[in-house]
SERO-4910 file (N, C-alpha, C, O; in steps of 0.05 Angstrom, whole numbers):
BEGIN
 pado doro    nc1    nc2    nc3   cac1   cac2   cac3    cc1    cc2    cc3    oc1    oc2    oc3
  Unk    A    177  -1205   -760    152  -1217   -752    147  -1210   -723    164  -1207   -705
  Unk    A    118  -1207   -721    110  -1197   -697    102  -1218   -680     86  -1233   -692
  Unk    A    108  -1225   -652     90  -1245   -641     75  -1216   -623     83  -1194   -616
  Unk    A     43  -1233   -619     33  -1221   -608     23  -1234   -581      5  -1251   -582
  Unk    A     35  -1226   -555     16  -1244   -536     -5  -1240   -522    -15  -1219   -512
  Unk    A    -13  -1267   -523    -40  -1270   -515    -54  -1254   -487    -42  -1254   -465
  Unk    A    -74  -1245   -492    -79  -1230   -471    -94  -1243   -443   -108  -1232   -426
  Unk    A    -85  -1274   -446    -79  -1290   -417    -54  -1297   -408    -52  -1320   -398
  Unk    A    -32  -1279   -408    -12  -1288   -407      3  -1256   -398     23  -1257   -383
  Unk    A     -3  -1235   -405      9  -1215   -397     26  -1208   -380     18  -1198   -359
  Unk    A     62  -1210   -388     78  -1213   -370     79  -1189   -354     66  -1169   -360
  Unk    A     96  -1192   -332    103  -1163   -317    137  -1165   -331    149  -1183   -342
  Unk    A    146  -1132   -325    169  -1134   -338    178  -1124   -305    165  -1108   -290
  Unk    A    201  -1138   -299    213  -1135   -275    243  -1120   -272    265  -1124   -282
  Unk    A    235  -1105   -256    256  -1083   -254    272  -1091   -227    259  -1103   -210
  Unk    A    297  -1084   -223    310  -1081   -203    308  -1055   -188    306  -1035   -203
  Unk    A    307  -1050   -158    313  -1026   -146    324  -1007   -156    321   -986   -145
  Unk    A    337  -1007   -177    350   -990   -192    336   -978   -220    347   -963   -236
  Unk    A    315   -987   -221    300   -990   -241    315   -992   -262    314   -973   -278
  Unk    A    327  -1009   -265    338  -1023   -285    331  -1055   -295    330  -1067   -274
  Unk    A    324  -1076   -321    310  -1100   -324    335  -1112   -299    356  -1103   -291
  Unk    A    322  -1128   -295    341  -1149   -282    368  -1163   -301    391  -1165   -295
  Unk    A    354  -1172   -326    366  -1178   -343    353  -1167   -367    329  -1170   -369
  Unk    A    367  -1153   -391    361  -1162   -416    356  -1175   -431    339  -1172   -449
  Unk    A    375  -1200   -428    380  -1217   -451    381  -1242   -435    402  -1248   -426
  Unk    A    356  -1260   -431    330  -1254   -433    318  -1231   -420    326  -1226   -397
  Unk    A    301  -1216   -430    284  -1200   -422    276  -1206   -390    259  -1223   -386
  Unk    A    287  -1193   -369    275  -1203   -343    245  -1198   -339    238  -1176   -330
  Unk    A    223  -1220   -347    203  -1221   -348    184  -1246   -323    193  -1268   -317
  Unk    A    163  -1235   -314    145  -1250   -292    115  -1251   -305    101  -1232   -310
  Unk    A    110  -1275   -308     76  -1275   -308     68  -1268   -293     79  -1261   -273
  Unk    A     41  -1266   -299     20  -1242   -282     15  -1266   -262     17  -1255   -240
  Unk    A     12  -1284   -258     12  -1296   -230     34  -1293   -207     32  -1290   -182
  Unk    A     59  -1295   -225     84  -1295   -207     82  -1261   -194     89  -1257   -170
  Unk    A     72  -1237   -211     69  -1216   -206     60  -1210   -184     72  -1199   -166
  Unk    A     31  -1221   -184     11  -1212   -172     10  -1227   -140     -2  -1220   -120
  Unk    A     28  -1248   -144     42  -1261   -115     67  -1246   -101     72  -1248    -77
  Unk    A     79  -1233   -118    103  -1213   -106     88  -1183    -95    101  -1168    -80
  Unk    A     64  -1176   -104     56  -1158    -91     42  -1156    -67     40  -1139    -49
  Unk    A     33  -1182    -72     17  -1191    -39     35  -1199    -13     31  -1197     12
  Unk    A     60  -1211    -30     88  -1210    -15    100  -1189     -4    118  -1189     13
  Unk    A     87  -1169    -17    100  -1139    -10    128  -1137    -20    144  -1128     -4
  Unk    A    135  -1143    -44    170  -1150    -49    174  -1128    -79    197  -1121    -86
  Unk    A    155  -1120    -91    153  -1100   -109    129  -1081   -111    105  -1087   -106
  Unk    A    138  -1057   -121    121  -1039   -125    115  -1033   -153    132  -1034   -170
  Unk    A     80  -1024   -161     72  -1024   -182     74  -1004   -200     60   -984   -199
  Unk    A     97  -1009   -222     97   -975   -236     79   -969   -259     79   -945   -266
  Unk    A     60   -990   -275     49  -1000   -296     29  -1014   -298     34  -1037   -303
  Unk    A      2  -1007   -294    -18  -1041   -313    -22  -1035   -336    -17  -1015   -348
  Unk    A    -32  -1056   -342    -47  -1068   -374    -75  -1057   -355    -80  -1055   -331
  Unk    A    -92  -1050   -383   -119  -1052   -377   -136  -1065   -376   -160  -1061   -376
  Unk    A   -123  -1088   -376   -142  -1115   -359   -140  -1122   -334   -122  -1119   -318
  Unk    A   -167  -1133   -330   -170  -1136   -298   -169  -1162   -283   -186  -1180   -287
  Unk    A   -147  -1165   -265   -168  -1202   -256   -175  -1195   -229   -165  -1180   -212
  Unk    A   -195  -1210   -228   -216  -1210   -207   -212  -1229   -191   -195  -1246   -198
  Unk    A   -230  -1231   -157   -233  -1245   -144   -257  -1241   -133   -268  -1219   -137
  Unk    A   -266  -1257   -120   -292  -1257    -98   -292  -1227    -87   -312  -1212    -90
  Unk    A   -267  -1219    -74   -269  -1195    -46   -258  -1173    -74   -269  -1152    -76
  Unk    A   -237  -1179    -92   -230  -1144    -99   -215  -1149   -133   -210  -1169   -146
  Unk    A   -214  -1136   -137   -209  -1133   -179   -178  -1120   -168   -169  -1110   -147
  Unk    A   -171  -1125   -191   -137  -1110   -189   -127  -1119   -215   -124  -1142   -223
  Unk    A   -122  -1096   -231   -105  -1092   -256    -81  -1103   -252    -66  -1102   -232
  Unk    A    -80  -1118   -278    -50  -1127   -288    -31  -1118   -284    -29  -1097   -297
  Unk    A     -7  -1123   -266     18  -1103   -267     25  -1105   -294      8  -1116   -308
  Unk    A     46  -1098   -305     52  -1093   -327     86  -1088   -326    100  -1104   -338
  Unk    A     98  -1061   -311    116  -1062   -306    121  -1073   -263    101  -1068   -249
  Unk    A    133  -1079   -255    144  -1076   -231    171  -1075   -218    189  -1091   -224
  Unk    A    174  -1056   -199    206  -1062   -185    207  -1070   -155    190  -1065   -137
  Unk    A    231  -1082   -152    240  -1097   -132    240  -1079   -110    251  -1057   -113
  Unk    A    229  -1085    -87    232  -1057    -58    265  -1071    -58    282  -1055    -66
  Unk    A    277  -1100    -51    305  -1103    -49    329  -1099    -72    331  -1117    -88
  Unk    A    340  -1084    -74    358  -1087    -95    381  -1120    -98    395  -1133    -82
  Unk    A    375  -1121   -119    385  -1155   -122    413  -1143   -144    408  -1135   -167
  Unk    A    438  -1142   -133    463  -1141   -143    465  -1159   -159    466  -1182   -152
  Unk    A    468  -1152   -184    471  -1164   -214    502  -1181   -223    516  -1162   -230
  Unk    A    514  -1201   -226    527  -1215   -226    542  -1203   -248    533  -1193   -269
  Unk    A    572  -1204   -239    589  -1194   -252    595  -1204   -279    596  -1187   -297
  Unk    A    598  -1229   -284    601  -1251   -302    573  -1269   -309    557  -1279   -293
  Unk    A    574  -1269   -336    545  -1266   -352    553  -1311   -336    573  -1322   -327
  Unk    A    525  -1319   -342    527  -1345   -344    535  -1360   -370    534  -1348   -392
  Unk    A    546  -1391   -367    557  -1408   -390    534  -1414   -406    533  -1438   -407
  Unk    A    518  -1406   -417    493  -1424   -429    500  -1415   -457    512  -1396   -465
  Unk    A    486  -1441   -472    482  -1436   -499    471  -1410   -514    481  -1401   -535
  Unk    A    445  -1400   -497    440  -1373   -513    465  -1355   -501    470  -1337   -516
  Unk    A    476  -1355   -486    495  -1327   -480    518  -1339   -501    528  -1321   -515
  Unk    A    527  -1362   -505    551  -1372   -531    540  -1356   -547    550  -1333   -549
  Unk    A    516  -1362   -564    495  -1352   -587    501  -1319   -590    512  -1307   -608
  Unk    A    489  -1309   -561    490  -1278   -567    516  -1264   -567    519  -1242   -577
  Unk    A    546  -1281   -550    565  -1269   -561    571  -1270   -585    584  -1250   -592
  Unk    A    567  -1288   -603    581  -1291   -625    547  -1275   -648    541  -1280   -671
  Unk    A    538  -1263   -637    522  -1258   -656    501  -1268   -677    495  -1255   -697
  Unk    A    487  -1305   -669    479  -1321   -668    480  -1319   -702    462  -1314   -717
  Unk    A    512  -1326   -709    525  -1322   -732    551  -1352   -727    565  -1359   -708
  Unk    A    549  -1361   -752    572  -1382   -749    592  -1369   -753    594  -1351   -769
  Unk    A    612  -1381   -733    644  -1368   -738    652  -1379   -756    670  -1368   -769
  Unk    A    645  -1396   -760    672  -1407   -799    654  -1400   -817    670  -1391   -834
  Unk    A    634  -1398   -827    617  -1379   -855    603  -1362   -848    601  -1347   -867
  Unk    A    589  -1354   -828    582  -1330   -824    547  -1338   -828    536  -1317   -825
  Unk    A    529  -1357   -832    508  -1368   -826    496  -1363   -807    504  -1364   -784
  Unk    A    472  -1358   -815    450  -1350   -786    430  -1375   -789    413  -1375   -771
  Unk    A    428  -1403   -813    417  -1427   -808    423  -1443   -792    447  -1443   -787
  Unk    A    407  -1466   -774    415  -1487   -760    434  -1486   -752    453  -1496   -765
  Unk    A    440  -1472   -727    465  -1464   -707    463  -1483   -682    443  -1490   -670
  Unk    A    486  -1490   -679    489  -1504   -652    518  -1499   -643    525  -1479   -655
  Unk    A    536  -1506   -629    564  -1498   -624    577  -1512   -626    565  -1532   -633
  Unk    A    606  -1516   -623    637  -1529   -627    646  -1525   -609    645  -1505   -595
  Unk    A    658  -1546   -608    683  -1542   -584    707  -1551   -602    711  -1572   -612
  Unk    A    727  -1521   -601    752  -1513   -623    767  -1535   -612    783  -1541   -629
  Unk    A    769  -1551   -592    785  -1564   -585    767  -1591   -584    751  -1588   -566
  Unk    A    764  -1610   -593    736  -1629   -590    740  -1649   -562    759  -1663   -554
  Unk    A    714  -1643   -552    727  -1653   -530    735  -1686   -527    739  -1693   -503
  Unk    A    737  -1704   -544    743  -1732   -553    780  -1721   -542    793  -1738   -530
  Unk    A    794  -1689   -549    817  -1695   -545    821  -1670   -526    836  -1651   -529
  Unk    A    801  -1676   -502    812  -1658   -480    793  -1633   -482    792  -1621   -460
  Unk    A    780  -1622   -501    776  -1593   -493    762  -1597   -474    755  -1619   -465
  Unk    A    756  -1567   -460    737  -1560   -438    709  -1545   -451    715  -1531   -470
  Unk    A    689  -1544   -446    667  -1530   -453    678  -1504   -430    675  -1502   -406
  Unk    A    690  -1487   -448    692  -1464   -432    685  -1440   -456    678  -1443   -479
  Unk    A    689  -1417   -443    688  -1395   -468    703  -1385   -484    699  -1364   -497
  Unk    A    723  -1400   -485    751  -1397   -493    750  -1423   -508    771  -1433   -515
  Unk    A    732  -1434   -512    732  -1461   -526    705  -1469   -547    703  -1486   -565
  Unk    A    691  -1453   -538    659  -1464   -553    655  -1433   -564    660  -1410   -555
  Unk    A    644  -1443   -588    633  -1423   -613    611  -1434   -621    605  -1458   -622
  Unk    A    595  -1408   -629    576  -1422   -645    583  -1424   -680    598  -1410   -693
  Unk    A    565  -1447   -688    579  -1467   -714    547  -1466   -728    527  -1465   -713
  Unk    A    545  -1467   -749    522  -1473   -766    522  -1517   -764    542  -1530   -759
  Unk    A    507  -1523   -767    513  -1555   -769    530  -1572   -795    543  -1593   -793
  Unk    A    524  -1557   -818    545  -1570   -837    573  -1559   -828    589  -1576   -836
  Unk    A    585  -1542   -817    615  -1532   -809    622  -1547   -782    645  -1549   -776
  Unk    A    598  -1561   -762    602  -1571   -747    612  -1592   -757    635  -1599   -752
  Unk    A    594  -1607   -776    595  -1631   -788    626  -1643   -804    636  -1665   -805
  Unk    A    634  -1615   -816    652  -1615   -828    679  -1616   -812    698  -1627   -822
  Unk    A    681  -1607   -791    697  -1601   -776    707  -1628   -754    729  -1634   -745
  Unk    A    676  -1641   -750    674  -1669   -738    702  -1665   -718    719  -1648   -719
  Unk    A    699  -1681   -704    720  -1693   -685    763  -1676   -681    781  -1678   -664
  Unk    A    761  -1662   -707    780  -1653   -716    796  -1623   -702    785  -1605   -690
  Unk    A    816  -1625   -706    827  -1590   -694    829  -1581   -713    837  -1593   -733
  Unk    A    817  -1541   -710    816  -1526   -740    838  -1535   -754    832  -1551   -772
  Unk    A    866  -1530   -751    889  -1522   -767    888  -1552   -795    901  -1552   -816
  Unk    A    871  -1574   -785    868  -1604   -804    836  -1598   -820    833  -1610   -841
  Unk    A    819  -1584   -813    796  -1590   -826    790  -1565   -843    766  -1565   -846
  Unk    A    804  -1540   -858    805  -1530   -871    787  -1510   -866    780  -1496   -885
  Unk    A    777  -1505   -841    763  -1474   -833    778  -1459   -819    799  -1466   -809
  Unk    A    765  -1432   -818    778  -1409   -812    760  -1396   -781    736  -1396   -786
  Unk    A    764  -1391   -766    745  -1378   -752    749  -1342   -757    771  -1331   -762
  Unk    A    724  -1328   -755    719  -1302   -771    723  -1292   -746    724  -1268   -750
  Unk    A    727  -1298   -712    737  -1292   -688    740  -1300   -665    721  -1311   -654
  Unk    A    756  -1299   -655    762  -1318   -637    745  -1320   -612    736  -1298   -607
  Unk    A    738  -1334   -599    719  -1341   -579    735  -1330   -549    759  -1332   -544
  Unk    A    712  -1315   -529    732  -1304   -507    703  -1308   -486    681  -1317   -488
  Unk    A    714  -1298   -472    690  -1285   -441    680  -1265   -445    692  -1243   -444
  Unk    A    658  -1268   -450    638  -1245   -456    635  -1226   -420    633  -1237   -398
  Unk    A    636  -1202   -425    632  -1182   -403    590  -1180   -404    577  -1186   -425
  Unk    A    581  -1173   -384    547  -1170   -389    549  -1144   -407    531  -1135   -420
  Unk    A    569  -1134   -404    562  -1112   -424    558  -1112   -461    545  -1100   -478
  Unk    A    585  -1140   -457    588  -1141   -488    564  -1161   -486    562  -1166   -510
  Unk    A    547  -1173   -475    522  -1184   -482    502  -1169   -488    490  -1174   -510
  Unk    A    494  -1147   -470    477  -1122   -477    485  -1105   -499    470  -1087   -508
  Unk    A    504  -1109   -505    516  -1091   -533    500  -1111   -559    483  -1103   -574
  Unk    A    511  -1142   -557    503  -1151   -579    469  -1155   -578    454  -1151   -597
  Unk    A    460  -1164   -551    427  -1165   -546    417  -1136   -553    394  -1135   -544
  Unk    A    422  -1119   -561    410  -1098   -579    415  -1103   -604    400  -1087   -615
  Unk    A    425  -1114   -619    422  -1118   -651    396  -1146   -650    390  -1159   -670
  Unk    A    385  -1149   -624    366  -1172   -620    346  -1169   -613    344  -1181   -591
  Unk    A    319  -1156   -619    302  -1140   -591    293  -1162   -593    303  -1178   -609
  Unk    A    265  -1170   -573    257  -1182   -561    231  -1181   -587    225  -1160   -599
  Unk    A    218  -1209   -594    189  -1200   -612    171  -1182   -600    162  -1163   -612
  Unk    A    165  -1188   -576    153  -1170   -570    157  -1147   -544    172  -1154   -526
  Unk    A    144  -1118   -540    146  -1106   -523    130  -1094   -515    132  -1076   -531
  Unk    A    109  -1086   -498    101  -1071   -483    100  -1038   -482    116  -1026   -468
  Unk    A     81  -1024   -496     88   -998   -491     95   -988   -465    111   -969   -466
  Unk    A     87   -998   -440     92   -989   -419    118   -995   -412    128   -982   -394
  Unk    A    133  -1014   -424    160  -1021   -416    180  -1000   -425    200   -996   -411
  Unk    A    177   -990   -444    195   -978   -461    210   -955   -450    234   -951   -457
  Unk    A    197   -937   -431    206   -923   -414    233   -932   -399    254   -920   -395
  Unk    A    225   -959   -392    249   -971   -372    279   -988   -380    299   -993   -368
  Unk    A    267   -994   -413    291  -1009   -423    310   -992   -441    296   -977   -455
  Unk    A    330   -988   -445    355   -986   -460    359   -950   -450    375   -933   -457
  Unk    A    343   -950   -437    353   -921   -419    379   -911   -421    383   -887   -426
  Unk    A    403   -932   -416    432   -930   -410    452   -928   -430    476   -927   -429
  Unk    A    430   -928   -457    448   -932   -480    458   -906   -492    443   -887   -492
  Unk    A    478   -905   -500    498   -876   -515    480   -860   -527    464   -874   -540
  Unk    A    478   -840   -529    452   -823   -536    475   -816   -568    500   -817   -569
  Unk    A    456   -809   -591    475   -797   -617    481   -771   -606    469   -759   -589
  Unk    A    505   -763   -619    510   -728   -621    496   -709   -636    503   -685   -634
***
């Protein structure tokens, strides 16, 4: 399914100095306000509009569309703890049946008996395997995990955030994203 957005909303896709997204996964994306304030800022340059225009009193200026950073912003070695990055390591797939319905996560160790919400500890779970699992440690509640839960590298995030595109994209973006990826033989 396609979302299509609305053509009051037209994001910029934001590039780093390196012309690379800032992020993938989410899509490092700026509304056309936040855009069009970074250029008056003088903090990016315009590689892309949309062919729409917004106006003012004194002067018209096309939609950026794509833009990059004049500062290069050094990309963090270690992805963040959040729920969508749990989700996209594990392939927003339950580890004990393999379910892509009503997902939320586990903690293999519950934390009623100590665990830590770490990444070495939380998986994502469909809600009946959660349910089932309740309060319990695997080796008592008769599931299996299909892999074990670890620290995702940004890379193994961008590996699995390609089996994920984004609904929607931008012809003008396309130039700039997955550039880096293994070309076939």
């Amino acid at each position: 399914m396609t979302v299509h957005v609305s053509p009051d909303s037209c994001p910029a896709l934001v590039l780093n100095a390196d012309y690379r997204p800032l992020s993938y996964y989410p899509l490092s994306l700026w509304s056309w306000q936040d855009a069009i304030k970074a250029i008056f800022l003088d903090r990016v340059n315009v590689l892309s509009s949309y062919d729409r225009v917004v106006s003012s009193p004194s002067f018209d200026m096309p939609l950026p569309s794509v833009v990059c950073l004049k500062s290069y912003i050094k990309p963090s070695r270690n992805p963040a703890f959040t729920r969508f990055n749990v989700f996209l390591r594990d392939r927003f797939t339950c580890q004990y049946c393999g379910s892509r319905d009503d997902l939320t996560f586990d903690h293999l160790i519950p934390r009623s008996r100590g665990g830590q919400t770490t990444w070495e500890n939380v998986i994502t779970a469909c809600s009946p395997c959660n349910l089932r699992k309740g309060g319990l440690l695997l080796q008592y509640c008769g599931l299996h995990l299909n892999r074990a839960p670890f620290a995702p590298t940004v890379h193994d995030l961008h590996q699995n955030g390609r089996l994920f595109p984004p609904n929607y994209l931008h012809d003008s973006w396309l130039d700039y994203l997955y550039w880096d990826t293994e070309l076939e033989p």
